[in-house]
C-alpha positions in Angstrom: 8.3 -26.8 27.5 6.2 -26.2 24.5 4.8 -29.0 22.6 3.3 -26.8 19.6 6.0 -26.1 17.0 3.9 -22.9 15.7 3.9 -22.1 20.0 7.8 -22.6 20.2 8.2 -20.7 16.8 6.4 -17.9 18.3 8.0 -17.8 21.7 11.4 -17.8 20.3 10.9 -14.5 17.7 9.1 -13.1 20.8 12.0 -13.3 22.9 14.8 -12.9 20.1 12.6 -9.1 19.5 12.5 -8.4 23.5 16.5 -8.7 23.8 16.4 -5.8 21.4 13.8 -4.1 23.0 15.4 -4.3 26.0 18.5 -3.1 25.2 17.4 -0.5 23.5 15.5 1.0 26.1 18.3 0.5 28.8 20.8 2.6 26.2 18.7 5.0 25.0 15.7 6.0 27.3 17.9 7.5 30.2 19.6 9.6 27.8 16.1 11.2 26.8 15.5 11.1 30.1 18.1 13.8 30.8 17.0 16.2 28.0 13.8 16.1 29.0 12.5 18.6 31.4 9.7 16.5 32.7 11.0 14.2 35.7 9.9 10.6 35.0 11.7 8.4 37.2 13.8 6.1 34.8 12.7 2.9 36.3 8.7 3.9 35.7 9.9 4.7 32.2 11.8 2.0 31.4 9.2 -0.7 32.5 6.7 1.6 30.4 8.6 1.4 27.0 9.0 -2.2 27.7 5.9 -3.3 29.0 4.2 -1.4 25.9 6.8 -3.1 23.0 6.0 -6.5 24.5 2.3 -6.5 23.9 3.2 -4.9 20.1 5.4 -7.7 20.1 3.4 -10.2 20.9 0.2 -9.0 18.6 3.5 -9.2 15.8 4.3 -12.7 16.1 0.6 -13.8 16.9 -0.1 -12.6 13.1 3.1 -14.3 12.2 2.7 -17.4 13.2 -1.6 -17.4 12.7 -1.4 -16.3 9.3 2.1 -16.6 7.6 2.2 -20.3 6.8 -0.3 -20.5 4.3 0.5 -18.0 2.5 4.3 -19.1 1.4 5.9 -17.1 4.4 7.8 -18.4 7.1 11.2 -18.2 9.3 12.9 -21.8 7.8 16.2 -21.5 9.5 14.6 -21.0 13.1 11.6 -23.8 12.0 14.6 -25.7 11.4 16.1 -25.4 14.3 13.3 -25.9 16.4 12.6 -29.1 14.9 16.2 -30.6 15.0 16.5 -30.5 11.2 20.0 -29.2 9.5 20.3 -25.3 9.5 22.8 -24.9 7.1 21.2 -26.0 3.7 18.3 -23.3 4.6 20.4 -20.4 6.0 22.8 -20.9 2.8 19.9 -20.0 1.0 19.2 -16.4 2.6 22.8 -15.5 3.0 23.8 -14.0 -0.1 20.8 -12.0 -1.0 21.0 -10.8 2.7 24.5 -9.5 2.1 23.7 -8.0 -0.5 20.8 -5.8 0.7 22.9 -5.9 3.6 25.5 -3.7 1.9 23.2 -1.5 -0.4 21.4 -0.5 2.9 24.7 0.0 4.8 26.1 2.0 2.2 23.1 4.2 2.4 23.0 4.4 6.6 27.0 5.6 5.7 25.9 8.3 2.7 23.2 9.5 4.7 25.7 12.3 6.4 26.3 14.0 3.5 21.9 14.2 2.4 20.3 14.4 5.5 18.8 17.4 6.8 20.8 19.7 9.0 18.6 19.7 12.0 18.7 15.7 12.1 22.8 15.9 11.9 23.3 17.9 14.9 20.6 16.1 17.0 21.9 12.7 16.4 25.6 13.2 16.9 24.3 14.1 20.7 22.9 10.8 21.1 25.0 7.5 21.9 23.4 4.2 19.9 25.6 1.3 20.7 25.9 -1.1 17.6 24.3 -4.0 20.0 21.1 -1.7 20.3 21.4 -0.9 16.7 21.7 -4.3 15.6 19.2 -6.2 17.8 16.0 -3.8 17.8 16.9 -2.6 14.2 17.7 -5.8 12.7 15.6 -8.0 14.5 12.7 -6.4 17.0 11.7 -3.6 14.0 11.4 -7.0 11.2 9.1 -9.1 13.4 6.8 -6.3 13.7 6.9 -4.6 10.6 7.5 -7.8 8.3 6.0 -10.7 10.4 3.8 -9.0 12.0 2.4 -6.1 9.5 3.5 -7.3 6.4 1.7 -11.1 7.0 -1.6 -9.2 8.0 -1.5 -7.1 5.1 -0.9 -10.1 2.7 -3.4 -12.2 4.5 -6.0 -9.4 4.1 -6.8 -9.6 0.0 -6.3 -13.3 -0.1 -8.7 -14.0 2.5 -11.1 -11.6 1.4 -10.6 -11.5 -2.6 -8.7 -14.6 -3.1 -11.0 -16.8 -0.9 -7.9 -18.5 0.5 -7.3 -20.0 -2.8 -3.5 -20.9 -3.1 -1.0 -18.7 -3.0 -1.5 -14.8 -2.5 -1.5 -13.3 -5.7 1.6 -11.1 -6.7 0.1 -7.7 -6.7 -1.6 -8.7 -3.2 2.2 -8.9 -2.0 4.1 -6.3 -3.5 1.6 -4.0 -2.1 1.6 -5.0 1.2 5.3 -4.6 0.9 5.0 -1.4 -0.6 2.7 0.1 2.6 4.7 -1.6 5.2 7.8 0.2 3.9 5.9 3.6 4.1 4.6 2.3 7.7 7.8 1.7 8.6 9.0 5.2 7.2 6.3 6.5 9.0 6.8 4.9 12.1 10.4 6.6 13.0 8.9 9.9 13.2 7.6 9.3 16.4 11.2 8.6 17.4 12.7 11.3 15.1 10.4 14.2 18.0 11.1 12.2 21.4 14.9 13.3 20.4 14.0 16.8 19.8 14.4 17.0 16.1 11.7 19.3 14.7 9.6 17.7 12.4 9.7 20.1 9.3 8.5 19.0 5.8 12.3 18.1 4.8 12.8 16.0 7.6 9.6 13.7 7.5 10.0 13.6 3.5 13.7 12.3 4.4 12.8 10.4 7.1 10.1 8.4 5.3 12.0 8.2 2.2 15.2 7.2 3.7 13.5 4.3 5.7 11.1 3.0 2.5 13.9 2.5 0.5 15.0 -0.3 3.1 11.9 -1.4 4.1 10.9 -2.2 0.0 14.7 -4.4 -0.2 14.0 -6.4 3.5 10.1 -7.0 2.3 11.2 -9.0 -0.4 13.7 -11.0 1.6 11.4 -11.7 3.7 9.0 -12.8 1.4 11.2 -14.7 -1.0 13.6 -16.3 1.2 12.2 -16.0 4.8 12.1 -13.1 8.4 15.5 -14.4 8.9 17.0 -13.0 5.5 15.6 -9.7 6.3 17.3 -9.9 9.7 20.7 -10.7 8.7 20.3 -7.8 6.1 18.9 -5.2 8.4 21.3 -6.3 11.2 24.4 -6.4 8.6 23.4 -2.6 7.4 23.5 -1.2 10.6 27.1 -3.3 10.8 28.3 -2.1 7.3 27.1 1.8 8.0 29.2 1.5 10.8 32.4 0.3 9.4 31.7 2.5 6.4 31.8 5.6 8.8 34.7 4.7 11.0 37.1 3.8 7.8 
């Protein structure tokens, strides 16, 4: 059992992220497996994808929980939790600025049929996502690394070396860091966007990057205003509300 709350804190994001790397890679990679022409047995596959998101996992909550606390970040309702304290008052907090980015984003996940690009249509209505793998690598594996993980480093960055480590970042330090993270994270799905076999043509990256910002800017300042587990309930909730929006 760990003794270390900062340990425990890390441990429990780490495995909260694997459960949607997991099941991610058990829904999805077998179906890429069988478009693929290259025969890769599943299981070396499989224990590829999830060997290699566990160690990017792991370097994601390391910068977390090193570098987040002194900088006003944090996860309160799972540091809560962990230490026996009362989770309500401090999920109250997050939960209606979560909806509401929660909503904004879903409505855009359910609009996005009628802008995206052709060649991005046709590929994904070929491919089956469950809502579970959805939810728990969108919602909560993609915010530990992209917000805790990336989004703490790049904070940590200017205040260490400009600020000196002198109280709290300064604004502009973190609404640029939330600013690139968003484009990372943009950026980041295009790799994804190919293994599916959508071409990558100049409309498609400019919509993929786009399309993905816009979200990433709305869960960066959850995160940073009212804690990582804000911006999971909101990413989580959009994939929820995209869905409901779609099948209504």
């Amino acid at each position: 059992m760990l003794k270390n709350p900062r340990l425990r804190l890390g441990a429990t994001l780490w495995l909260l992220s694997m459960s949607g790397v997991v099941v991610l890679a058990f829904m999805v990679i077998p179906q890429l497996l069988a478009r693929s022409a290259q025969q890769v047995p599943l299981s070396v596959a499989l224990t590829a994808s999830i060997v290699q998101s566990g160690v990017l996992l792991l370097l994601a909550v390391w910068a977390g929980v090193a570098l987040s606390k002194p900088l006003g970040l944090g996860a309160p309702v799972i540091e809560a939790a962990l230490s026996g304290s009362e989770i309500w008052p401090v999920l109250r907090r997050q939960l209606v600025p979560a909806a509401i980015v929660g909503m904004i984003v879903g409505s855009q996940l359910a609009f996005s049929k009628f802008i995206a690009p052709a060649k991005i249509l046709a590929v994904i209505q070929t491919i089956e996502l469950p809502i579970a793998a959805k939810v728990l690598y969108g919602g909560v594996t993609e915010e530990v690394l992209m917000r805790w993980g990336a989004m703490t480093a790049m904070i940590w960055l200017p205040w260490r070396l400009l600020q000196k480590k002198i109280g709290l970042p300064e604004v502009a330090y973190v609404i640029g860091a939330i600013l690139v993270t968003a484009v990372l994270f943009g950026v980041g799905h295009l790799p994804a966007t190919a293994a599916i076999g959508i071409e990558l043509t100049g409309s498609v990256v400019a919509y993929i990057i786009i399309a993905n910002s816009v979200p990433g800017i709305l869960f960066g300042f959850l995160y940073w205003r009212y804690g990582i587990e804000a911006a999971i309930i909101a990413h989580a909730g959009a994939h929820v509300v995209g869905l409901l929006a779609t099948v209504t």
